[in-house]
C-alpha positions as CSV (number, residue, x, y, z in Angstrom):
1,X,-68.8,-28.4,11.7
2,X,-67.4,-31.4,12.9
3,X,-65.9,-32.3,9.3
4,X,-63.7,-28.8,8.8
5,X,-62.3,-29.5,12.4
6,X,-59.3,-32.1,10.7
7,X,-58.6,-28.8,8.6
8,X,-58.2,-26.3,11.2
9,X,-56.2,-28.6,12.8
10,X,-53.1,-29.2,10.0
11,X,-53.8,-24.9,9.1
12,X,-53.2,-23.9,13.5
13,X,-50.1,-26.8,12.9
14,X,-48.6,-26.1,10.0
15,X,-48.4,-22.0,10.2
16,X,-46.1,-21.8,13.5
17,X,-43.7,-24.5,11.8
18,X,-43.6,-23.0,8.8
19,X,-42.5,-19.7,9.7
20,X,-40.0,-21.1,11.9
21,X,-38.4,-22.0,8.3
22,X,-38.7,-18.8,6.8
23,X,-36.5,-17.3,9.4
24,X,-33.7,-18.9,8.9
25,X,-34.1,-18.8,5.1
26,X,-34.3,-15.2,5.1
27,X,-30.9,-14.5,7.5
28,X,-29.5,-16.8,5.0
29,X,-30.5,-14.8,1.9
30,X,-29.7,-11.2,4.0
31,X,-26.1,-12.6,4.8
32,X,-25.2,-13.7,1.6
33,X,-26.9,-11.1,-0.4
34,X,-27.2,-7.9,2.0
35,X,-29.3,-5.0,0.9
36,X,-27.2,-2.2,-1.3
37,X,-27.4,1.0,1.0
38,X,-26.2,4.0,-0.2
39,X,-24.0,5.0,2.9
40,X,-24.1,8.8,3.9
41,X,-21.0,11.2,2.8
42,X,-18.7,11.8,6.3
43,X,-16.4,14.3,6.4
44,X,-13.4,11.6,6.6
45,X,-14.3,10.3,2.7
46,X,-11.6,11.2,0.2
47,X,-12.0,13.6,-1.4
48,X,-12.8,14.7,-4.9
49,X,-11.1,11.6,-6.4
50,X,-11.7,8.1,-7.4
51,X,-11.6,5.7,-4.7
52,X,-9.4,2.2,-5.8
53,X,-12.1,-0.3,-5.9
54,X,-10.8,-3.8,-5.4
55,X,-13.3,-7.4,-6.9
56,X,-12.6,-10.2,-5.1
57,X,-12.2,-13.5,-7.2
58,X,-11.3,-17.0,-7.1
59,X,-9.7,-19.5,-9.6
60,X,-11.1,-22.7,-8.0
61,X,-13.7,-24.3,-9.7
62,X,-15.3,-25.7,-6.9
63,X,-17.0,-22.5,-5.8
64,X,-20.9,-22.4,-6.9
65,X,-22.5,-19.5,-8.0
66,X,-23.5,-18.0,-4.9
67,X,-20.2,-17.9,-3.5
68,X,-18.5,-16.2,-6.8
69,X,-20.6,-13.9,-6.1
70,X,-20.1,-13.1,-2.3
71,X,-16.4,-13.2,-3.8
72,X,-17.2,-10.3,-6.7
73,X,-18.6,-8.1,-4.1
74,X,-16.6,-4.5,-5.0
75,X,-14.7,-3.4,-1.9
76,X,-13.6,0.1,-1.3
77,X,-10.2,-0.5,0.7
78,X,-9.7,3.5,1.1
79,X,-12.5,4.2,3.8
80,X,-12.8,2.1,7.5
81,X,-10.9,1.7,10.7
82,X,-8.6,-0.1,12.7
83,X,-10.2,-2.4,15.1
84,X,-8.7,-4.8,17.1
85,X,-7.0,-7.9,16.3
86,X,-5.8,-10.4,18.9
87,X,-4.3,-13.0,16.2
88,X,-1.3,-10.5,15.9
89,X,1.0,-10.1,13.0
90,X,1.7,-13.1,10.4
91,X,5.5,-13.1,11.3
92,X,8.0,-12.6,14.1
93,X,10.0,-9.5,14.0
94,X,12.9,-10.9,15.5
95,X,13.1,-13.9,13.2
96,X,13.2,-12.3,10.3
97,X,16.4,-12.0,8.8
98,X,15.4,-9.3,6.0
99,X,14.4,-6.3,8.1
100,X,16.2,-3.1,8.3
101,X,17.7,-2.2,11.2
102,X,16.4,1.1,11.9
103,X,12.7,-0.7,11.8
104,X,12.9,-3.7,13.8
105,X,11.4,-2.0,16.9
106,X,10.8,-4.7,19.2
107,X,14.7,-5.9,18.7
108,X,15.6,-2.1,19.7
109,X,13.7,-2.5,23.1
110,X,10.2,-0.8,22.4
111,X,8.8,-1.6,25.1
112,X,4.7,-1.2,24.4
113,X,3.9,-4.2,21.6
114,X,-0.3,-3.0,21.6
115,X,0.5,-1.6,18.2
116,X,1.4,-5.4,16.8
117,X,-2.5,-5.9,17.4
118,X,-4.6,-4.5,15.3
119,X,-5.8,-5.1,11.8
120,X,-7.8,-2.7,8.8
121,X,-11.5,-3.0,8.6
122,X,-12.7,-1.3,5.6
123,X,-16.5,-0.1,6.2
124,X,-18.4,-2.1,3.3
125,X,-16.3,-5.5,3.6
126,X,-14.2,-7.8,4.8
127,X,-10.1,-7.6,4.0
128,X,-8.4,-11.5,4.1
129,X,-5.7,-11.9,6.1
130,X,-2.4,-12.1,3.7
131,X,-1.6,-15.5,2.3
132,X,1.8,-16.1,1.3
133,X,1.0,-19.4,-0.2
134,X,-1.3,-17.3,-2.9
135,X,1.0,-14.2,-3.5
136,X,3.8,-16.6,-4.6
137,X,1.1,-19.0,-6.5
138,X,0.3,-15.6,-8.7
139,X,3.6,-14.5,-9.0
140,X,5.0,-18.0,-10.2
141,X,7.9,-17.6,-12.6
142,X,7.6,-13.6,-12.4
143,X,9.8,-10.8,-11.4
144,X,8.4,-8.0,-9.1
145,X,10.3,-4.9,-8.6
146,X,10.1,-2.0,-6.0
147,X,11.5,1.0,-7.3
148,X,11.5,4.5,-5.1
149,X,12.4,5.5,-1.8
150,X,13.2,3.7,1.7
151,X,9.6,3.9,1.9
152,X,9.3,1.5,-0.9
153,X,12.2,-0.7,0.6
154,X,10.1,-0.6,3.9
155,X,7.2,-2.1,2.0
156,X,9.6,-4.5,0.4
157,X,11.0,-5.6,3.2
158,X,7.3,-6.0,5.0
159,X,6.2,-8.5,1.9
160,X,9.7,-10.1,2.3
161,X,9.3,-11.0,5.5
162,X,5.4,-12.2,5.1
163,X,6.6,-14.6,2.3
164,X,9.3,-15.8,4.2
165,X,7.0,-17.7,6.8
166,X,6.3,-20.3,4.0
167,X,9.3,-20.0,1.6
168,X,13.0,-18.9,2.0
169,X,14.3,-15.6,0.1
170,X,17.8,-15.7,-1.3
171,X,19.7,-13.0,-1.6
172,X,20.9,-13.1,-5.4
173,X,22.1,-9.4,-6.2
174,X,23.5,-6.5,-4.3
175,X,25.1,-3.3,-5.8
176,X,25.5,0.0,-4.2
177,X,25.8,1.7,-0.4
178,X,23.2,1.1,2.3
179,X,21.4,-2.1,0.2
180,X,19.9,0.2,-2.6
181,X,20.0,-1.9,-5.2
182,X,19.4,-5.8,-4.3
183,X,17.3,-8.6,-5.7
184,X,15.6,-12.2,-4.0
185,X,14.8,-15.3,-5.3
186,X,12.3,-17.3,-3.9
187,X,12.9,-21.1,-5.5
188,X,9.6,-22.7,-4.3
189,X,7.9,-20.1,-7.0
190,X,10.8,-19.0,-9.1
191,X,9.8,-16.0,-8.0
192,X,12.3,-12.6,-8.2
193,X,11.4,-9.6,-5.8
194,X,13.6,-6.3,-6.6
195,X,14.2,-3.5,-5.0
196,X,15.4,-0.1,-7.0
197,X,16.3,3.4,-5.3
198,X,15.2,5.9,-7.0
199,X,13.7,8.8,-4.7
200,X,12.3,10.4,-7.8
201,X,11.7,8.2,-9.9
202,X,12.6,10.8,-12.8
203,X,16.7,11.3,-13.2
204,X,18.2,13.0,-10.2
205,X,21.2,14.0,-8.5
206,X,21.1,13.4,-4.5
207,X,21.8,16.4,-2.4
208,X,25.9,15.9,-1.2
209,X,27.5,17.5,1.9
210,X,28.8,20.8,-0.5
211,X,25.5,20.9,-2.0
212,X,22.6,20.7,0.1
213,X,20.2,21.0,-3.2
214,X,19.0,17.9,-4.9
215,X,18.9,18.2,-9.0
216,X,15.6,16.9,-10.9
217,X,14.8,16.4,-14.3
218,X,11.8,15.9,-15.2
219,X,11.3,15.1,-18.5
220,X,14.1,11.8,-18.2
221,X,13.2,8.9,-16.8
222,X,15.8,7.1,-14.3
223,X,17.6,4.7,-16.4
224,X,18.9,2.8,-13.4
225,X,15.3,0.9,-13.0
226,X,14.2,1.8,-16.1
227,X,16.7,0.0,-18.4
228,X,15.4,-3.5,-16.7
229,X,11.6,-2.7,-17.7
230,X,11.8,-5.3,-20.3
231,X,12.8,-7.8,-17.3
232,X,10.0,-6.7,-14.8
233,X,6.8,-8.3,-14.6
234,X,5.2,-5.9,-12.0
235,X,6.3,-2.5,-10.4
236,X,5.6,-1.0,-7.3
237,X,6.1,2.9,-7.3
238,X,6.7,4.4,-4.4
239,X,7.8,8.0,-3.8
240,X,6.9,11.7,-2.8
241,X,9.1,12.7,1.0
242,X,12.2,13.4,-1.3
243,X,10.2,16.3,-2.8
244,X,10.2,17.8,0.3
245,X,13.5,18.7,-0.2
246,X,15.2,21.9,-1.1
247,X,15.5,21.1,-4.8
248,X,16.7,22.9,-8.5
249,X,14.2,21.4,-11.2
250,X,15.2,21.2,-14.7
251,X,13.0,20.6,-17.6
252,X,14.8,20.1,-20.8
253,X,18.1,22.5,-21.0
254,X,16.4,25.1,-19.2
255,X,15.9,25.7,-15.4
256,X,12.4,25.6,-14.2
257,X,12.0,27.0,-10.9
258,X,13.5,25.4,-7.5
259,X,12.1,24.6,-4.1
260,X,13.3,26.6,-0.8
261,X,16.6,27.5,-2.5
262,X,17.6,30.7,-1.1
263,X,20.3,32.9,-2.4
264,X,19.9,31.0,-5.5
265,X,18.1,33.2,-8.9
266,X,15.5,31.0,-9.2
267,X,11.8,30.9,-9.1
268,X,10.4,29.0,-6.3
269,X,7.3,27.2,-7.7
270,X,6.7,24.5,-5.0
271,X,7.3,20.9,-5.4
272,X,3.4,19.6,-6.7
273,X,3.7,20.5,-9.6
274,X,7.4,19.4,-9.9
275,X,5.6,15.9,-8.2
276,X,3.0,15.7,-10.9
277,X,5.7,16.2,-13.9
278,X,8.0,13.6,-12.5
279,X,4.9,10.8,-12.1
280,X,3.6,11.7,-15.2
281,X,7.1,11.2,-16.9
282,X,7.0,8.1,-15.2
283,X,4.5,6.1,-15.9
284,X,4.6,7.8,-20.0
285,X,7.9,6.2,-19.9
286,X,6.2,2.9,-18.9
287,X,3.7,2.9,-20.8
288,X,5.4,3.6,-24.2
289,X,8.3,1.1,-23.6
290,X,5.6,-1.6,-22.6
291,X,3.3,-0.8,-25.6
292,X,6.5,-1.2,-27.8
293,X,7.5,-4.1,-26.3
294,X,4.5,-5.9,-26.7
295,X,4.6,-7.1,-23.1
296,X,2.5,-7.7,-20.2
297,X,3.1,-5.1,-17.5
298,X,2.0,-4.6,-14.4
299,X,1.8,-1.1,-12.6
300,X,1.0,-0.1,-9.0
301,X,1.7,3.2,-6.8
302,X,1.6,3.4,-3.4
303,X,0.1,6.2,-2.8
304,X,2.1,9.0,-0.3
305,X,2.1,7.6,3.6
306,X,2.3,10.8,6.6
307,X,4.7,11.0,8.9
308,X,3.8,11.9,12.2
309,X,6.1,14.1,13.7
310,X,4.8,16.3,16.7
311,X,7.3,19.0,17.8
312,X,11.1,18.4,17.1
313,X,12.5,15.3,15.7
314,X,15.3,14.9,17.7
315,X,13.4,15.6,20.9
316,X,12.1,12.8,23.0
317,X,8.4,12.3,22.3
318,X,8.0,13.2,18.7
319,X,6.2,10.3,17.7
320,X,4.3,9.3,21.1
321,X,1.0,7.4,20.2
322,X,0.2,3.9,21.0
323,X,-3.0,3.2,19.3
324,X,-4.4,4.3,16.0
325,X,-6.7,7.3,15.8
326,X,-10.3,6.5,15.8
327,X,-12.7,8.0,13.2
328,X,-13.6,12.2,13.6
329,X,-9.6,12.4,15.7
330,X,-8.2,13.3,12.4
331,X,-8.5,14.1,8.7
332,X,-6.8,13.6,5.4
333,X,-6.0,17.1,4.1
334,X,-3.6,19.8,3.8
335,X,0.0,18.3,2.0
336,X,-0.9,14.7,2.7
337,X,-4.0,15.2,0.8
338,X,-2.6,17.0,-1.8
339,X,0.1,14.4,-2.8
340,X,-2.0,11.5,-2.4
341,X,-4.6,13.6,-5.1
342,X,-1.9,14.4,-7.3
343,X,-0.9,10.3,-7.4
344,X,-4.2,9.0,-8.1
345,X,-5.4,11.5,-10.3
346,X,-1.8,10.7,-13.0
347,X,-2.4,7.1,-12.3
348,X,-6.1,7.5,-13.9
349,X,-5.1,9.4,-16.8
350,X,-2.3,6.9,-17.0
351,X,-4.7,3.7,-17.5
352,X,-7.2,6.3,-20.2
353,X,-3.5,6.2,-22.2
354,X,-3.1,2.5,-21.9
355,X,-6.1,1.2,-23.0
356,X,-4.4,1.3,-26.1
357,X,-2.0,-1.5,-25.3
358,X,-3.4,-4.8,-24.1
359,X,-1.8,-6.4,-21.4
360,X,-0.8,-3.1,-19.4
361,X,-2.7,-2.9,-15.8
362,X,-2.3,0.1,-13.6
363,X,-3.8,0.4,-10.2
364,X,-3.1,3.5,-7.1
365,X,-2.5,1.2,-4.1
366,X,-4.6,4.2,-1.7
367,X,-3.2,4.0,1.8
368,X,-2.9,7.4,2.9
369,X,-5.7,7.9,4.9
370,X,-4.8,4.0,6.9
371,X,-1.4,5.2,7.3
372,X,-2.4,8.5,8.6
373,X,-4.6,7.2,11.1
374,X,-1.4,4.8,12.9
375,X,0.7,7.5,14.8
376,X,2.2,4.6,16.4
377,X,3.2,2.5,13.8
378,X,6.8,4.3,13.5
379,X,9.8,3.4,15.1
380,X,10.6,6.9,16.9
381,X,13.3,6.4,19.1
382,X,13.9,2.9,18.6
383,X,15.1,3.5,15.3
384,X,18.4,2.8,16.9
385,X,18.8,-0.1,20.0
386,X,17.4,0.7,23.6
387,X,17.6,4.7,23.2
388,X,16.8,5.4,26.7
389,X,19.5,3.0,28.3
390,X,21.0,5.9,29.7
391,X,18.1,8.0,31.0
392,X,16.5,10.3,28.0
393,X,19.3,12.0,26.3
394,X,18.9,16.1,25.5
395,X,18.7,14.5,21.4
396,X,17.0,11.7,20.5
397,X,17.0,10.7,17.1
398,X,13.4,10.2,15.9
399,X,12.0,8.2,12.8
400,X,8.7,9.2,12.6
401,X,8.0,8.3,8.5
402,X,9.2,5.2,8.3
403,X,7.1,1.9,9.8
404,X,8.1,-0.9,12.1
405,X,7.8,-4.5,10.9
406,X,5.9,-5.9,12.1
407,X,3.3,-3.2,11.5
408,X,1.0,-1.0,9.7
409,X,3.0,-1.3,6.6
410,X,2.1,-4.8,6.5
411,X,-1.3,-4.3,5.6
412,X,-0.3,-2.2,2.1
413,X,0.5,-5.5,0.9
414,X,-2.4,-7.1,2.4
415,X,-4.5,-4.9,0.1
416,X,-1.8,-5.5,-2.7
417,X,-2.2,-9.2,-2.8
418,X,-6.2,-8.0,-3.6
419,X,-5.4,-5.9,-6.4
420,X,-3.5,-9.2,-7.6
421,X,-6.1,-11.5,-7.2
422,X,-8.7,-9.0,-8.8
423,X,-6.7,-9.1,-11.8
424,X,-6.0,-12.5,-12.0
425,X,-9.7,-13.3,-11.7
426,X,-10.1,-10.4,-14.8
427,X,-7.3,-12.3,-16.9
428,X,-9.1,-15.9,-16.2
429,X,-12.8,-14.3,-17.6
430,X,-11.3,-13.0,-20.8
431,X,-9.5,-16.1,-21.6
């Protein structure tokens, strides 16, 4: 007995010490390669429609195989929640000399700045903060072009400002009233960032102080963006409020119904499907012209982003939150649903017809259902300097659509900057 003693001795020694290893080996294995678990449907998932999945990927070489593949983890961006974030927004309201007046909130005297604090968490994986460096690295010698409403300029003018902590954005081009039509240059990169107005993206004639009905056509294209596809490297799309609009809708020569156009001898038939004619016009136009053309294109649409008006708009309090809705306060459905449906569902058929043209990328950049849950990401009163100077007025003018910057907005091209790495990565494995 006395010669297995040595043995028992190393086996009672060795055992503790060597699962004392294991542990650590196995967190490590569990963070980098967590178990796949098919999360539970919730009654906040979008609905019926594909959800933008985003790869992450990275062009550096020095990256070993385990981390490429932490980096090619597919992230859903469409489903999680604000949490908060004490690091703040990447640049400083005030300082930045691109931002439209009616959304630099904290130079207009709002007084509550919680709002500036707090970041998007999707539920499955982590979002990187925005790195200007990078967006300007991938855009090198490319032009990018916004083209839609002031909600596309106000996600212009978010990425202008986020670039413009690391490089300086000249002002090359203006034409037209109220900025509608301008272009930067950004000479670290020779980069060219565009903006466009076209509220509808198809040819359209603005409602005017004797007519109070805008004019669509459907089947046309707007020539004022789409004459200069051949220059554009990238699009942003950005529409849907205008259709909200009492409208007349034409499709060829003949009339095809109108939108809350009383007195008038037309059919009313809604704006959706008016909305779904005018993308699909759209992004056929861009398609065939790129296809044509031969050249590398591009495509992304911001999906439609809620207003949050409660009561009258030009009452006091008609956009009164201070801090994002937390999961089960509130859903995506109704008209914000609808629209957002309508966009992502053309955009998908969009990319079955392009498959047929190499070099033509089309993505839905889905941030309804963030946007819908920051109430207080919108300028309300303070669209206009210190509104309540004088004690609250009987009517306050309210902007309840449009975002501050800084603010929520700022994180559509947070998630933009993804779907540009993701193809980047896709370009760099095919060569």
């Amino acid at each position: 007995m006395g010669k297995d003693q040595p043995s028992y001795s190393f086996t009672k020694k060795f055992l503790p010490w060597s699962f004392y290893c294991i542990i650590p080996i196995a967190i490590f294995r569990l963070y980098f390669y967590p178990l796949h678990l098919v999360p539970q449907s919730t009654t906040d998932q979008l609905p019926n429609t594909q959800h933008t999945v985003i790869t992450f990927s990275s062009s550096s070489s020095s990256i070993n195989r385990e981390e490429k593949r932490v980096f090619e983890t597919p992230c859903d961006f469409t489903n999680g929640s604000w949490v908060h974030d004490k690091m703040g927004p990447l640049y400083n309201g005030t300082a930045c000399a691109t931002i439209k007046e009616g959304q630099n909130c904290i130079a207009h005297g709002r007084p509550d700045l919680g709002y500036l604090y707090w970041r998007w968490k999707p539920n499955q994986c982590k979002l990187p903060r925005f790195d200007p460096h990078t967006f300007l690295q991938l855009l090198s010698h490319k032009h990018l072009a916004f083209v839609g409403d002031s909600v596309a300029r106000n996600q212009l003018e978010s990425l202008l400002c986020m670039l413009s902590t690391v490089s300086v954005p000249n002002l090359v081009y203006r034409d037209g009233e109220d900025n509608k039509f301008r272009r930067w240059h950004f000479a670290s990169h020779n980069v060219s960032i565009s903006v466009y107005w076209s509220p509808f993206l198809v040819k359209g004639i603005e409602k005017s102080k004797s007519d109070n009905l805008n004019k669509l056509y459907v089947d046309y294209v707007d020539e004022r963006w789409a004459a200069d596809l051949d220059q554009i490297d990238m699009i942003v799309l950005s529409f849907g409020h205008w259709f909200l609009h009492p409208a007349v809708y034409f499709e060829g020569d003949s009339v095809l119904g109108c939108h809350y156009c009383p007195g008038l001898n037309h059919t009313e038939i809604g704006f959706y499907d008016v909305l779904r004619k005018a993308l699909k016009t759209t992004l056929k136009t861009i398609t065939e012209r790129t296809g044509s053309n031969g050249n590398v294109k591009d495509v992304i649409l911001t999906t439609f982003a809620p207003s949050h008006f409660e009561g009258d708009w030009d009452k006091a309090g008609a956009c009164p939150k201070t801090k994002p809705y937390k999961e089960g306060e509130i859903f995506l459905e109704g008209m914000d649903a609808d629209m957002r449906n309508i966009e992502v569902e053309q955009v998908e058929e969009a990319k079955g017809n392009a498959k047929q043209f190499k070099g033509l990328r089309l993505e839905a950049l889905d941030v309804t259902r963030l946007s819908l849950m920051r109430p207080d990401g919108h300028p309300g009163p303070y669209m206009h300097p210190n509104p309540f100077a004088n004690g609250i007025q009987e009517h306050v003018q309210n902007d309840c659509v449009h975002w501050c910057l800084p603010g929520p907005i700022d994180t559509w091209n947070q998630i933009m900057l993804e779907v540009i790495r993701r193809w980047e990565g896709q370009s760099r494995r095919e060569e």
